[in-house]
C-alpha positions, 0 to 999 in steps of 0.5 A: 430436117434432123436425122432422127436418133437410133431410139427414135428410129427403134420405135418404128422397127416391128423386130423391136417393138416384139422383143420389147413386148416379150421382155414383159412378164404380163405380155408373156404370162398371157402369151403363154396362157393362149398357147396351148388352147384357146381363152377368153379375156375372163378366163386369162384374167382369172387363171393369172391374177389379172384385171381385165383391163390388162388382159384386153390390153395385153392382147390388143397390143399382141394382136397388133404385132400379130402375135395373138388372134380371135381363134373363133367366137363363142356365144354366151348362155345370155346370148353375148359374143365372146372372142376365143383368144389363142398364140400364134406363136410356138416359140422365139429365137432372137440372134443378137448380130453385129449391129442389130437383133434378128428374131425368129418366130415359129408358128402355133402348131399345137393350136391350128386356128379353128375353120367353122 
């Protein structure tokens, strides 16, 4: 069996599959949009310009990286459950090292997730 290559070996490293997710201007907007308080996918979409479609991508792949979480659910005027979205995360630090970054995540205090 072949070695595989340092690109196909990136692909499986979490450390890189964030930073790669923060290079993107949509993911970080979304990011930052959740920061300060909770939203649902209508009101992300509507505040930034985006489709929806984005939005429930954007943080289907930030939930994945545990990056962004359903803070709590709300139910509609007609009776729908909507899911509050929010960072969990404050701020980002990555160290460029000798032959690999380190990245360092501090958590969302502004926004404690809500206990009802």
């Amino acid at each position: 069996m072949q070695k595989p290559t340092i690109i196909e070996l990136s692909e499986f490293d979490i450390t890189q599959k964030i930073i790669e997710s923060l290079s993107n201007v949509c993911t970080r907007s979304v990011l930052f949009s959740v920061k300060r308080e909770s939203k649902d996918v209508t009101q992300i979409a509507d505040e930034l310009k985006l489709s929806l479609s984005t939005v429930y991508k954007t943080l289907s792949t930030l939930e994945d990286l545990a990056l962004a979480e359903v803070d709590r659910y709300v139910i509609s005027s007609d009776g729908k459950k909507i899911k509050l979205y929010r960072s969990r995360i404050d701020k980002v630090e990555i160290i460029l090292g000798d032959q690999e970054p380190f990245l360092n995540l501090y958590s969302n205090t502004a926004n404690p997730k809500s206990i009802t």
